[in-house]
C-alpha positions as CSV (number, residue, x, y, z in Angstrom):
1,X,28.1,-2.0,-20.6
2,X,26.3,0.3,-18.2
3,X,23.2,-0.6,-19.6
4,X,23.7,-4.2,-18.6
5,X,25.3,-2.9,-15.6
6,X,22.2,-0.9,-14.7
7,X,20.1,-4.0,-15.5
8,X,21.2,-6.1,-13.5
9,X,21.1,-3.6,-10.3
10,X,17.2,-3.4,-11.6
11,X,16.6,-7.7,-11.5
12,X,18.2,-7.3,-8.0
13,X,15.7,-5.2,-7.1
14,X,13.1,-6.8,-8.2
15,X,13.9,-9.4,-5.8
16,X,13.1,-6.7,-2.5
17,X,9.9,-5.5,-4.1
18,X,8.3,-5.6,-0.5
19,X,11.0,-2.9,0.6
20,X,9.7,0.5,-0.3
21,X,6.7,2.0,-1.9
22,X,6.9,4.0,-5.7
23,X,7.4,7.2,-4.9
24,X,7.7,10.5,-7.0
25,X,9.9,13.6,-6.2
26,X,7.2,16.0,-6.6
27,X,5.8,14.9,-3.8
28,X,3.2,17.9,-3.2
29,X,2.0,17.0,-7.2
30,X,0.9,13.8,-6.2
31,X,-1.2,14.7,-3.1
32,X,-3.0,11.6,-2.6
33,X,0.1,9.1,-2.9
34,X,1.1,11.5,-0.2
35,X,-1.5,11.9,2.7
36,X,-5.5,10.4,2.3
37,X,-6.4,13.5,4.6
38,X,-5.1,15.8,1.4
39,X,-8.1,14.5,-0.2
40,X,-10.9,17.8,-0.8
41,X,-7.6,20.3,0.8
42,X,-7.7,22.9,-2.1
43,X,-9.0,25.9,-3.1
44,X,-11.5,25.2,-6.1
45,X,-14.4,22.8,-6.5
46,X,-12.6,19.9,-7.7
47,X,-8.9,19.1,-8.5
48,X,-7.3,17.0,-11.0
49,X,-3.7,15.5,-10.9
50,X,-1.3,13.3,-13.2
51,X,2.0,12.4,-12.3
52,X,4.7,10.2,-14.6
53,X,8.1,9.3,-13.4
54,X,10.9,7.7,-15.7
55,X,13.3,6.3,-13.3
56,X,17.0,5.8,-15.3
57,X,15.8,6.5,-18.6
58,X,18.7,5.3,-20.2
59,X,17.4,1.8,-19.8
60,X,14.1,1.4,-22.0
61,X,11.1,1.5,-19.0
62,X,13.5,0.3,-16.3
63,X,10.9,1.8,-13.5
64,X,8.1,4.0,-14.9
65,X,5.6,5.3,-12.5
66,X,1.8,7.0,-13.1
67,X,-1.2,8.2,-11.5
68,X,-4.2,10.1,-12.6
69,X,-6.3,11.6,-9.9
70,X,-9.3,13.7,-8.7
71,X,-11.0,14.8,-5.9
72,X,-13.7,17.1,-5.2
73,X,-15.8,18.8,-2.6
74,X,-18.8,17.3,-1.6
75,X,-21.5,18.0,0.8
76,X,-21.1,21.7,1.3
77,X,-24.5,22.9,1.8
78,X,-24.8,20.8,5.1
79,X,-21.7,21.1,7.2
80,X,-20.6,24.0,8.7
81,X,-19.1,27.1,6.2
82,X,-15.7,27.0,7.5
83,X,-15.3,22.5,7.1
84,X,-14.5,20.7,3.7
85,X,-15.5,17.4,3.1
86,X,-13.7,15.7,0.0
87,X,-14.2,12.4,-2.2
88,X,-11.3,11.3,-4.2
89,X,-10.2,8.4,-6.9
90,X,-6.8,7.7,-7.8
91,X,-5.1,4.9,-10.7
92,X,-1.8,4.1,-9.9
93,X,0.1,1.6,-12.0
94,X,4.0,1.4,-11.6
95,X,5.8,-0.7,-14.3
96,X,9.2,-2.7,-13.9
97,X,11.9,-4.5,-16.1
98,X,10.4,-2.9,-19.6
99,X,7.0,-4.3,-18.5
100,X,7.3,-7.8,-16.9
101,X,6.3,-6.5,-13.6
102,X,3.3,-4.8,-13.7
103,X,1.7,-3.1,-10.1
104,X,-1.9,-1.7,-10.7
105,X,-3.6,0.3,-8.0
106,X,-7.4,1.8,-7.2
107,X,-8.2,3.6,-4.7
108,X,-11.4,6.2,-3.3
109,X,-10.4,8.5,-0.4
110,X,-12.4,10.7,1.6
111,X,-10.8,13.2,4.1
112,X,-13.0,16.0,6.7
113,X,-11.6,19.2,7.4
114,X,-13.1,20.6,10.4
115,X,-12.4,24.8,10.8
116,X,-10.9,25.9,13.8
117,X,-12.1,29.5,13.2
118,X,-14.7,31.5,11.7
119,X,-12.9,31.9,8.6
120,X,-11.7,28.5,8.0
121,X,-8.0,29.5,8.0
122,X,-6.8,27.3,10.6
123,X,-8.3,23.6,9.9
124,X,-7.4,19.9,10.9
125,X,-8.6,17.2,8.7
126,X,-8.3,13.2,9.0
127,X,-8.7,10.8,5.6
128,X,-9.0,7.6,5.1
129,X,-8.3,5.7,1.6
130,X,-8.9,2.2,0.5
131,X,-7.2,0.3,-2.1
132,X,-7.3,-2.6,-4.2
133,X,-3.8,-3.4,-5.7
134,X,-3.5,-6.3,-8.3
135,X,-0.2,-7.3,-9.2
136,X,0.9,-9.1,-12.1
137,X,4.9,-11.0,-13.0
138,X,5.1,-12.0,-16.7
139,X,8.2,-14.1,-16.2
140,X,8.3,-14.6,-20.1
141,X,10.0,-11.0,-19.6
142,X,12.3,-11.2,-17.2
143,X,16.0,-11.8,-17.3
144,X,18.5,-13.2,-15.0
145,X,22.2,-12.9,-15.0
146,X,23.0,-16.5,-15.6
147,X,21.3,-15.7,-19.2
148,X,23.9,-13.0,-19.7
149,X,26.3,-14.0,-22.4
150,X,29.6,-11.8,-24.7
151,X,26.1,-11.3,-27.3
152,X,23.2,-10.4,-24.4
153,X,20.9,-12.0,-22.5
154,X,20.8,-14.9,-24.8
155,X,21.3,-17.8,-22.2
156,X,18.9,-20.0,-20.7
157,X,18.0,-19.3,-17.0
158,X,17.7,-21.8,-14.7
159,X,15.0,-20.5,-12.9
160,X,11.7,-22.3,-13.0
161,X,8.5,-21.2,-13.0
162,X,4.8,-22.8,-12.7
163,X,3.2,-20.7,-15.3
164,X,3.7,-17.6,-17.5
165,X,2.2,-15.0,-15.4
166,X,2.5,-14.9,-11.9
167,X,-0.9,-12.9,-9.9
168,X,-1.6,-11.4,-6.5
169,X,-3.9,-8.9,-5.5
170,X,-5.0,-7.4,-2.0
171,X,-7.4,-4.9,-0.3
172,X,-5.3,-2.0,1.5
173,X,-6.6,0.5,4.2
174,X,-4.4,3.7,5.2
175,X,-5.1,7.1,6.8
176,X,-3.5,10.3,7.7
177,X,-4.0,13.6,9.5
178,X,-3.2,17.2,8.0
179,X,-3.3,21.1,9.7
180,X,-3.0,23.8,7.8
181,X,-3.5,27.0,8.4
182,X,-2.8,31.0,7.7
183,X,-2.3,34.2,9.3
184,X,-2.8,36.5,6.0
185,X,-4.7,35.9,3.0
186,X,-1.2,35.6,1.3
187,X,0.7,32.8,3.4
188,X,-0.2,29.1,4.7
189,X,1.4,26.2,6.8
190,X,0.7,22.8,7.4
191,X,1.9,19.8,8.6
192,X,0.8,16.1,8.6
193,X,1.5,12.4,9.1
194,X,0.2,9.7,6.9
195,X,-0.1,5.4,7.5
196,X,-0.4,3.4,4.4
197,X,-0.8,-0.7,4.7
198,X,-2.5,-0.2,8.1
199,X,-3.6,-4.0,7.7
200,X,-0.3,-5.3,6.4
201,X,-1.6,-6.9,3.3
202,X,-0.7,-10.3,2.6
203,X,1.4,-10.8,-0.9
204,X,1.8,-13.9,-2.9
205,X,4.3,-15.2,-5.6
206,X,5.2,-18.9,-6.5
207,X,4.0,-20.0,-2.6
208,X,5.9,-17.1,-1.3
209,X,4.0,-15.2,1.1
210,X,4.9,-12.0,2.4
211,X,2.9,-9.1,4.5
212,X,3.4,-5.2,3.5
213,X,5.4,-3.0,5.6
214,X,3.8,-0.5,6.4
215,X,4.8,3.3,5.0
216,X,4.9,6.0,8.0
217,X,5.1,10.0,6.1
218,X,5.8,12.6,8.3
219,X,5.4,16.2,6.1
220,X,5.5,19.5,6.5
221,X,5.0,22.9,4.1
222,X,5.0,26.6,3.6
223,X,4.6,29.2,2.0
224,X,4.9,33.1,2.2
225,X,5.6,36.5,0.1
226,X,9.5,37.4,-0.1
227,X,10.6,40.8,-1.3
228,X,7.4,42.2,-3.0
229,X,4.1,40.7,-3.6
230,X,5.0,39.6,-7.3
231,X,7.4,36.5,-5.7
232,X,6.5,33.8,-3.1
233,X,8.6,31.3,-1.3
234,X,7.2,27.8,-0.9
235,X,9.1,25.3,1.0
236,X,8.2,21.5,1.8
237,X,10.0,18.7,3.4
238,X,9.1,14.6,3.8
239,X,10.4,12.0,6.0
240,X,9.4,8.3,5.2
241,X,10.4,5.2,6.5
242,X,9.2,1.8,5.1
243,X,10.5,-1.4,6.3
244,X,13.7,-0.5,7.3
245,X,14.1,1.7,4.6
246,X,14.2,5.7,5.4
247,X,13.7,8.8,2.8
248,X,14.2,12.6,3.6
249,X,13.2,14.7,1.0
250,X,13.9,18.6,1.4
251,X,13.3,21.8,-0.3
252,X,11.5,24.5,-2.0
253,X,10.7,26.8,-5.0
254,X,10.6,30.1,-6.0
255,X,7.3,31.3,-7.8
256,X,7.5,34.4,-10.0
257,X,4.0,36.4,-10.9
258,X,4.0,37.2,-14.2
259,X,0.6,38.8,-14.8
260,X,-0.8,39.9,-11.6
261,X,-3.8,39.2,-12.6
262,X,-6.7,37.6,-10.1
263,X,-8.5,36.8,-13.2
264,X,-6.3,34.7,-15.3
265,X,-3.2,34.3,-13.4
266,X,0.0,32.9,-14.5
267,X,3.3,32.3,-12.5
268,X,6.7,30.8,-13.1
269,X,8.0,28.5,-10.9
270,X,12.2,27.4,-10.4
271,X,13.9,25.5,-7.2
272,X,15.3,22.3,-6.1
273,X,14.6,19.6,-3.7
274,X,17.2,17.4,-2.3
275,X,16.5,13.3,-1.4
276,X,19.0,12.7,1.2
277,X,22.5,10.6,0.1
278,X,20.5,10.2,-3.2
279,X,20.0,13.1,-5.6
280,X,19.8,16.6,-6.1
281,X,16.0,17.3,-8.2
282,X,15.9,20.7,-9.9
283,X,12.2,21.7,-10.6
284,X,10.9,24.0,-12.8
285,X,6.8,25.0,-13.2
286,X,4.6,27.4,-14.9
287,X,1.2,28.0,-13.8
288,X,-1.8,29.9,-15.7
289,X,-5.1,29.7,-15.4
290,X,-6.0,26.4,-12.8
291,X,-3.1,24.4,-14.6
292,X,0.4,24.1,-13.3
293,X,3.1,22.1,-15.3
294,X,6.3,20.9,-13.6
295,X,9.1,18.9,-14.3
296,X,12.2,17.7,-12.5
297,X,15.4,15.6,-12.8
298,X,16.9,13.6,-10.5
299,X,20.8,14.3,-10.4
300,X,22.1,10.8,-8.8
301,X,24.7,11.5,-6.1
302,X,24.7,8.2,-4.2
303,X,27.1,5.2,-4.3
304,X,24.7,4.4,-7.5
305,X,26.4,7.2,-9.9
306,X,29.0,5.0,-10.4
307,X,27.0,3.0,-12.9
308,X,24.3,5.4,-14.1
309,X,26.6,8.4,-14.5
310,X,24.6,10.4,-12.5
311,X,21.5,10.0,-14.7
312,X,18.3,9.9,-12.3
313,X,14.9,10.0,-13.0
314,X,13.0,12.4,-15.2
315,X,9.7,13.2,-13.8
316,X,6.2,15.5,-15.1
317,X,3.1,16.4,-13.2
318,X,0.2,18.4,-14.3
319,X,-2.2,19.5,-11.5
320,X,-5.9,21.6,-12.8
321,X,-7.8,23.2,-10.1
322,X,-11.3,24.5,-11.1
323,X,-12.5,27.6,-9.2
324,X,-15.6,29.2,-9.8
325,X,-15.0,33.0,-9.4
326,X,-18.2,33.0,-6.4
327,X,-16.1,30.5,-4.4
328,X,-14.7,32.3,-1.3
329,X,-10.8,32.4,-1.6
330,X,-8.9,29.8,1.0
331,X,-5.4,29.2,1.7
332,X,-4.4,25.7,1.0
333,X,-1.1,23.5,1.2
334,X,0.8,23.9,-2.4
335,X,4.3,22.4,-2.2
């Protein structure tokens, strides 16, 4: 019964699909979903990212969310030593109601970084990413609750459709800004705001038409040594607000050196964010080598646990930095 339950809190939703943006919990994993001036902000020669969400797993693919990224440093020999220049591509398709509504996203990014100092440490960067979003409703798959009967969904809707697949697509534009900076080679800081749908794309079902709301991110991050140099703090936070809907996302991890070695390092991650009046996400990561790992698990705490038992969304992300060993070490955002 809480499956149906759940179901039926999903078809509602589908019905406010302009409302809010997929997001992921781990946020800082998924940097350009985040912030188009994140694009080239690391410290390697390129960077590649894959995220998966499982929103309410119990139900089979009720919301399942995935990107693959890269992005990578381009230009260096002809700006000045202490700017970065980045090019980035991103796939982003986000799946609803076990498959009948299907979002698919492609984007290329570019972001400059222009030093404030000699050393690069201190830098502000502005990005820019364009999109091209195709959207597609296989109404074959959905259900309604007027199909809901003592043996399932085995009613007949009476709901009425043109054809069997509903399609839109748009061209997106959005932006953002990023500092970041350090005072030692072992700590960094930055903060940045990010604009998606700048144009307010125009949307398109059954001779419904509907613009974008825009997303407005403000974030910020840290991270510094605590006790000894073998453990590090980092802490990030995110507010978001999209068409009348708001998200504060808050917290930090712990990371653990378990090597201490500059040559093939390998750390341990474990903390917790919190998403305000929503859910309590432990994380947990291990690092070694370029590759870090991590997992979380949204704990529902809203209004919602009523129905899904506190059962969230289980989430993976797998970020691979490659640094040459002649590249000059630079402190970049993390978490």
């Amino acid at each position: 019964m809480r499956n149906i339950y759940l179901l039926i809190v999903c078809l509602f939703l589908l019905g406010n699909l302009s409302a809010q943006d997929p997001h992921f919990s781990q946020f800082f994993s998924s940097p350009l979903t985040l912030n188009p001036a994140f694009t080239g902000k690391f410290d390697g020669s390129f960077r590649a990212t894959g995220n998966y969400r499982n929103q309410w797993p119990t139900i089979n693919n009720a919301f399942t969310t995935s990107t693959a990224a890269v992005d990578f440093h381009i230009m260096q020999n002809r700006i000045a030593p202490n700017d970065t220049w980045g090019l980035g591509f991103m796939a982003f398709n986000d799946n609803s109601a076990a498959g009948a509504v299907n979002f698919n996203y492609a984007t290329i990014s570019t972001a400059y970084h222009k030093g404030l100092d000699e050393e690069g440490y201190h830098q502000i960067g502005v990005g820019f990413q364009l999109t091209y979003a195709n959207m597609l409703i296989n109404t074959a798959n959905l259900k309604f609750e007027d199909q809901l009967t003592a043996n399932g969904f085995t009613g007949v809707t009476s709901e009425i459709f043109n054809g069997s697949t509903l399609k839109s697509n748009y061209i997106d534009v959005n932006a953002g800004f990023l500092y970041n900076g350090s005072t030692t080679n072992k700590n960094n800081f930055y903060f940045g705001v990010s604009l998606y749908h700048i144009t307010r794309p125009k949307q398109q079902f059954t001779g419904g038409l509907f613009n974008l709301n825009p997303r407005a991110t403000i974030h910020a991050g840290t991270y510094f040594p605590i006790g000894n140099n073998n453990i590090t703090l980092h802490l990030s936070a995110l507010q978001s607000f999209q068409g009348g809907a708001a998200e504060t996302v808050m917290g930090g991890t712990l990371q653990f050196d378990l090597t201490n070695n500059t040559d093939a390092p390998a750390s341990f991650y474990a903390g917790s964010w919190i998403r305000l009046n929503d859910a309590v996400i432990p994380y947990i990561g291990i690092e070694y080598n370029g590759f870090r790992l991590g997992a979380t698990y949204d704990i529902n705490t809203s209004s919602l646990k009523t129905a899904s038992q506190g059962i969230g969304g289980t989430e993976i992300s797998l970020v691979y930095i490659f640094k040459p060993s002649s590249d000059k070490p630079l402190n970049c955002p993390k978490f």
